[in-house]
Structures are given as structure tokens and as C-alpha cells.
N, C-alpha and C positions, 0 to 999 in steps of 0.2 A: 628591352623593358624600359619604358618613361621611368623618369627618376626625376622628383621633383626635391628641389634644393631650397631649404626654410630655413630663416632664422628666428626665432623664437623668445622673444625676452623672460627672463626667469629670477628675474628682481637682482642680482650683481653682476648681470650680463643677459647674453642672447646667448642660446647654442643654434649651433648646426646640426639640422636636423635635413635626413634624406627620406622621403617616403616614395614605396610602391606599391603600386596596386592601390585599389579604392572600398572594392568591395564586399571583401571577407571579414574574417573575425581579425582581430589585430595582432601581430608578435613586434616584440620590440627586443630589437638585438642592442646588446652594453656593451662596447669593447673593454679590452682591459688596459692595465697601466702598459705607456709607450705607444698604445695605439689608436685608433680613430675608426671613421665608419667606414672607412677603406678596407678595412681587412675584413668587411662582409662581403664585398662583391660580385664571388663566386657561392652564395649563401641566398642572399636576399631576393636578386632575380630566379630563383627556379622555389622560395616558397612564395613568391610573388604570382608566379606562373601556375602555380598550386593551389590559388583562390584565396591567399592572407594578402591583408592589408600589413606589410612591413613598414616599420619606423627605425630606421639605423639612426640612432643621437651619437654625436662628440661633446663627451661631458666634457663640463665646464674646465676652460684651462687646457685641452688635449683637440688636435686637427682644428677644424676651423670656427671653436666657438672661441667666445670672446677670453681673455685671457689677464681680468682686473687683478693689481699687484695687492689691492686689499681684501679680497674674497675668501672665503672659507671655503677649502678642497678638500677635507676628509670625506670620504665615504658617508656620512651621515646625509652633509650637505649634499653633498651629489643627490642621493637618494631626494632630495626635497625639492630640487631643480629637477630631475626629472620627471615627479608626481606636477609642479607645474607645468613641464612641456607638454604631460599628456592630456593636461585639462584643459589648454588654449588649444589643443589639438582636437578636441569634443571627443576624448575616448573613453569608453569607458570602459567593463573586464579584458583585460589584455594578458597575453602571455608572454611572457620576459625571458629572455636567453643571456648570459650574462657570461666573462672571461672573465677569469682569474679573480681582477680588483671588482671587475664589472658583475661578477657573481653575487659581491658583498653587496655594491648597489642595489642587487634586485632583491637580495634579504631583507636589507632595512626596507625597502620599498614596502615589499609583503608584509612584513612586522607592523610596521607603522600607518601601514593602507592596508587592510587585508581586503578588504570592497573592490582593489584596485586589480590586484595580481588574480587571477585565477588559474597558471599556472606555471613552474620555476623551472628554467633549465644550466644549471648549473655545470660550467665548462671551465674546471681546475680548480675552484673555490681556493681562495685563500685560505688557510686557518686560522678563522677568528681569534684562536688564542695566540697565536704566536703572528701576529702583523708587526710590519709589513710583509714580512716574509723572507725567505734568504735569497732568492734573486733580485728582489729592492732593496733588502739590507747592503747588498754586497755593492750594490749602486750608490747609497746613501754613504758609503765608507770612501768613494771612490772622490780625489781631488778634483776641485771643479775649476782649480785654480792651475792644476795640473793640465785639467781637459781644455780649459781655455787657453795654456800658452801654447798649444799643440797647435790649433789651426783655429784663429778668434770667430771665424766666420761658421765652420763647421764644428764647433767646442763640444757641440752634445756628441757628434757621433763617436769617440770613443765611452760615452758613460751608456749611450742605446744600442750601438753594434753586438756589444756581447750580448746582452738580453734578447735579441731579436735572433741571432745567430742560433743561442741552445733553445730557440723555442721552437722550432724542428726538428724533427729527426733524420731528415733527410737534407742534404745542405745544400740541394739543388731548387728545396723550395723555398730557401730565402737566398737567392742569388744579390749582387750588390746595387743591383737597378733598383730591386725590392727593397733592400736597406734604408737608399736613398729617396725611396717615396716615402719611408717611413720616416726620415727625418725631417723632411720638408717645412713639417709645422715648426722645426728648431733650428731652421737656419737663421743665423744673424750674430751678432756681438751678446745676445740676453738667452740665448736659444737652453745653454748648458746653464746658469743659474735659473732658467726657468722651469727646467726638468727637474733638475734637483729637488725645488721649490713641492712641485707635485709631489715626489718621492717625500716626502719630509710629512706629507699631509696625508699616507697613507693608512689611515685610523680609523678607529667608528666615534671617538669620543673628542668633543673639539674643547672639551670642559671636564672637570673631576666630577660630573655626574654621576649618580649610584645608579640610574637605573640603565641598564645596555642597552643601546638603540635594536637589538634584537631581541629584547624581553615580550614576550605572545607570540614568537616566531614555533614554540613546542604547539598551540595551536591552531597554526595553519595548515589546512585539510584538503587544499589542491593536489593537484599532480604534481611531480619533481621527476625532473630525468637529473641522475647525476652521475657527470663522464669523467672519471679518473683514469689515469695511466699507471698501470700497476709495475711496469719495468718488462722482464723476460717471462716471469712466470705470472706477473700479475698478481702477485704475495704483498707489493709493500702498499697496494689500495686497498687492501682490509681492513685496517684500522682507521684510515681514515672516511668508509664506507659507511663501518660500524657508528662514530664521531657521529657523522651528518644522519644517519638515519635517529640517535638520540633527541639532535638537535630538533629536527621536523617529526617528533615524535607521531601526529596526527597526520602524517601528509602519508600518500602514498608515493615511493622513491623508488625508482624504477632506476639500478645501476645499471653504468656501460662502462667496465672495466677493459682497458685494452695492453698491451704489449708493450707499450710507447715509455717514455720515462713521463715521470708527475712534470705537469707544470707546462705542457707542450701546447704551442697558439696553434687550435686544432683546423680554424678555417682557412690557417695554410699550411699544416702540416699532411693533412687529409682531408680536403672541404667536401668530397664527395660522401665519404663515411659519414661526414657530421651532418648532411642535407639529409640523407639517406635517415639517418637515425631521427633526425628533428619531424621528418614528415610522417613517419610512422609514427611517433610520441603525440603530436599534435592531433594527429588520424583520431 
């Protein structure tokens, strides 16, 4: 499948942007925090093949968009850099898939563009109340001063190895070739205070604003697939089921509760199950 490779200016930088396919409806995949449009691969070409027009973006600061040291990286911002890649992009209703942080992107997106999203697929949502969350918490706790005397050149890989490691369940699907594709964006002497940097900016509010950049999010009335990992029996995605269907009170939410623990990168823990699920949801 052609893949065409774009850079995109979006007023504090350009993203990287990968598209396929030309002439279907449009899905626009968000990766999540630590990753890039790389971890669609096995995703993008077979709903490419499927008659969507795919857009894999590298938000701002993450894989190969620009990475300005004065820019605003919370989640809000994101959300408004991407509503500009879609409009220099002439798109207009599009379906958004969205990991973990990338979930919240396409919340605010919907919230703040309702015209734009028509509909959300939400792969490990973060919990907007408790951000960043305890696998970026436990990252943002983590010395950067430590991770840089380790190896100056490779400094991030011990603050992204573990995150990347329990984001499978199985540990043959992040082998350390994978690891190391996944670092790539952070190799250098700046590579581990610039992850941090990201990690630091994992919020919806970049201001003591009262209003939540998810406030009109209870009336959006799209479709919503949302893929939690319940554990063994599948018991600890309940409540948080329960949480997201309050939130999208209007939406119709179509759960896919699975086996797996919460919080798992599904398009390489299982990209088949998640292609599988996405084509049938989109159907």
C-alpha cells in the first residue's frame, strides 16, 4: 500500500503526517504517549485496503514532527493542531481512533469540533480525572539525570523501555529491535529531557481555566467503540465502562472488553483483533 509522507505546518511547528488511500471516507489514527505513526503499520494498510482514506499524524513533539522547546503539548493543544492538519488536509467528517493519551486528543477534538468527528474510537482512554495516569506518573517520578548518566546518547531508553515493555502482554511482541524503533525519535544528548518534557504536558488544561476542554463532550451523538482490558475476568473494566458511557451520555458506545490487563498498545499487542474490530465498527 503507497504511503505518502507530509509535513503539515500547524502554526508552532509542522507534523508528520502519513496518508493512504485517497478515496473513501476518512479514519484518522492518534497514537498514544511514547509513540508515533509507526505503531499503525500493521492497522492502516488493510483499513487502507478496505476503501478508508487513512491519516496516521505524529502529534506535535512525538516521531517525526517538529519538536519547538516553546510550544504547548498538553492534550488540549494537541487536539487544535490536529483540527488544523485536518483542514490543510480538506477533510471534512472523519472518524478518529485514538491510544491511551491519543484518546483524549480525539475527545477534546469531538468536544470542541463536534462538525469535525463523526465518530470515536477509543483504545485505553486515559482517565480524565486522574491524568496523566500511573504509567506516565511513574515516568514523570523517574530521574532524568539518572537516565542521562546511564548512556547520554540513549538517556531516554531507560525512562521508555518499561512503558513500552508492559504495554503487551505478550513479550515477544515488543522484542528490543521494536524497542529500539521506538526510541529513535529520542536518540541524542536532549532525547530523555525531551520525553520528560512531553510527560510533564500530559493535561487537558494548559491554564486555570474553569471551563474543561471536554465540557459538550455529554452531547456528542456519534458512534464510540471503546476497547478496555478488563484483566482475567474482565471485572476491573466495569467501572470504567460505566465512567465513559456517563461521560458520552448521547453517544452510542459500543464496548470491547477483553482479557488483557488495562492500558495495553493494542496495535501491537494484538493488531489483528483490533483491525478486525475497527472494520466491523466503521461497517
Amino acid at each position: 500500500m503507497y504511503t505518502e509522507h507530509l509535513r503539515i505546518p500547524v502554526g508552532a511547528g509542522a507534523l508528520h503526517v502519513e496518508r493512504l488511500g485517497r478515496a473513501g471516507p476518512a479514519v484518522v489514527l492518534v497514537h498514544g504517549f511514547g509513540q508515533c505513526a509507526f505503531s499503525w503499520r500493521a492497522v492502516a494498510p488493510v483499513l487502507a485496503s478496505a476503501g478508508y482514506t487513512v491519516v496516521c499524524v505524529d502529534l506535535l513533539g512525538f516521531g517525526e514532527s517538529d519538536r519547538p522547546a516553546s510550544a504547548a503539548y498538553g492534550l488540549t493543544a494537541q487536539a487544535e493542531y490536529l483540527e488544523r492538519a485536518l483542514t490543510a488536509l480538506r477533510l471534512g467528517e472523519v472518524s478518529v481512533v485514538g491510544q491511551d493519551a491519543g484518546a483524549e486528543v480525539a475527545l477534546v477534538l469531538a468536544a470542541r469540533h463536534p462538525r469535525r468527528v463523526q465518530r470515536l474510537a477509543l483504545l485505553e482512554p486515559l482517565d480524565p480525572d486522574d491524568l496523566p495516569g500511573p504509567a506516565i506518573r511513574a515516568l514523570q517520578r523517574t530521574s532524568a539525570l539518572s537516565a542521562l548518566s546511564a548512556n547520554s546518547l540513549f538517556g531516554a531508553r531507560p525512562l521508555l523501555e518499561p512503558l513500552l515493555q508492559d504495554s503487551v502482554s505478550d513479550p515477544d511482541r515488543m522484542p528490543e529491535r521494536l524497542v529500539l524503533r521506538y526510541l529513535a525519535p529520542w536518540i541524542g544528548r536532549n532525547g530523555a529531557s525531551e520525553l520528560l518534557q512531553l510527560a510533564s504536558a500530559v493535561s487537558l488544561t494548559e491554564d486555570s481555566a474553569e471551563e474543561s476542554p471536554l465540557s459538550g463532550l455529554e452531547s456528542f451523538a456519534g458512534d464510540v467503540l471503546l476497547w478496555c482490558g478488563g484483566g482475567e475476568h474482565g471485572a476491573t473494566a466495569a467501572p470504567r465502562v460505566q465512567a465513559w458511557q456517563s461521560l458520552l451520555a448521547a453517544a452510542s458506545v459500543v464496548p470491547v472488553i477483553t482479557t488483557r490487563a488495562p492500558g495495553m498498545l493494542i496495535s501491537e499487542d494484538d493488531p489483528e483483533a483490533l483491525t478486525a474490530a475497527l472494520r466491523e465498527w466503521l461497517a
